[in-house]
C-alpha positions in Angstrom: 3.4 -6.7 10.1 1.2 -6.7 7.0 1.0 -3.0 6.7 5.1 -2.5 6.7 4.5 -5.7 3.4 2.4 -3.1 1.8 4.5 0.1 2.5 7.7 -2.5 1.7 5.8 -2.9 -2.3 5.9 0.2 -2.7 9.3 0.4 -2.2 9.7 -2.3 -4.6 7.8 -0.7 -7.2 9.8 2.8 -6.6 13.1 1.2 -7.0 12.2 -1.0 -10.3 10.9 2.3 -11.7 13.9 4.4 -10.7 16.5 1.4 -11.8 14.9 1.5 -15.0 15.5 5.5 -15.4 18.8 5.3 -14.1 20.0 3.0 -16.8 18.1 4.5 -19.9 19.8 8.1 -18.5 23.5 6.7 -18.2 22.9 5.3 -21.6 22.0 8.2 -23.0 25.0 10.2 -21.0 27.4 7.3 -22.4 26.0 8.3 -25.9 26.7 11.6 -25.8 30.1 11.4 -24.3 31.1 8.4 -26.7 29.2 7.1 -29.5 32.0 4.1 -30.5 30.4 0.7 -31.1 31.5 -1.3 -28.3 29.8 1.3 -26.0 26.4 0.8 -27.7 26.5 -2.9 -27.9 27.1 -2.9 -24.3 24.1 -0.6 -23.5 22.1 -2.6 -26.4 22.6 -5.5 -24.2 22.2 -4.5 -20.6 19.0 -2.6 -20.9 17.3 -5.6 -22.7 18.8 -8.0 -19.9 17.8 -5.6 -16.9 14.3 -4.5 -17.9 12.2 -7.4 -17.3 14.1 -8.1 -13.8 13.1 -4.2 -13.1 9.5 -5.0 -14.2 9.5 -8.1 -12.5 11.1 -6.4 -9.1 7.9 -3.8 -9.8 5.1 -7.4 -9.8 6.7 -8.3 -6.7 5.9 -4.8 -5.0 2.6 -5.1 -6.5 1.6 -7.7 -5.4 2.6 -7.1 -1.6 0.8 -4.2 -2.3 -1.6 -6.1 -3.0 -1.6 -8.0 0.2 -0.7 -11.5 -1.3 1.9 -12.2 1.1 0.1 -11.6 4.0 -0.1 -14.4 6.3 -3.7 -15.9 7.6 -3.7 -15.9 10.7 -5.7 -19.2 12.0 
């Protein structure tokens, strides 16, 4: 059970990392295709809100990783 915790953080890192590049790419697409105002502020203001649950998506899978969810067995 504690090796599929370990393989399951790396998962968790994967997907905060891709998350992240998937917005920042559909941003940039949305800039291309329309640079009006109302579509930057709302880019401006997901990508700030969304990062640091990505990043912190990515500590989680780090520390499984990691092995700190293991369970002790007594």
């Amino acid at each position: 059970m504690n090796s599929l915790k370990r393989i399951s953080g790396i998962l968790w890192m994967a997907a905060a990392v891709f998350g992240i590049y998937l917005m920042v790419r559909q941003a940039g697409i949305e800039f291309g295709k329309s640079p009006a105002l109302d579509t930057r502020i709302f880019w401006y203001t997901i990508i700030p809100i969304f990062t640091p649950i990505m990043f912190g998506m990515a500590l989680f899978g780090f520390y499984c990783l990691k092995g700190e969810y293991d369970r002790i067995e007594e």
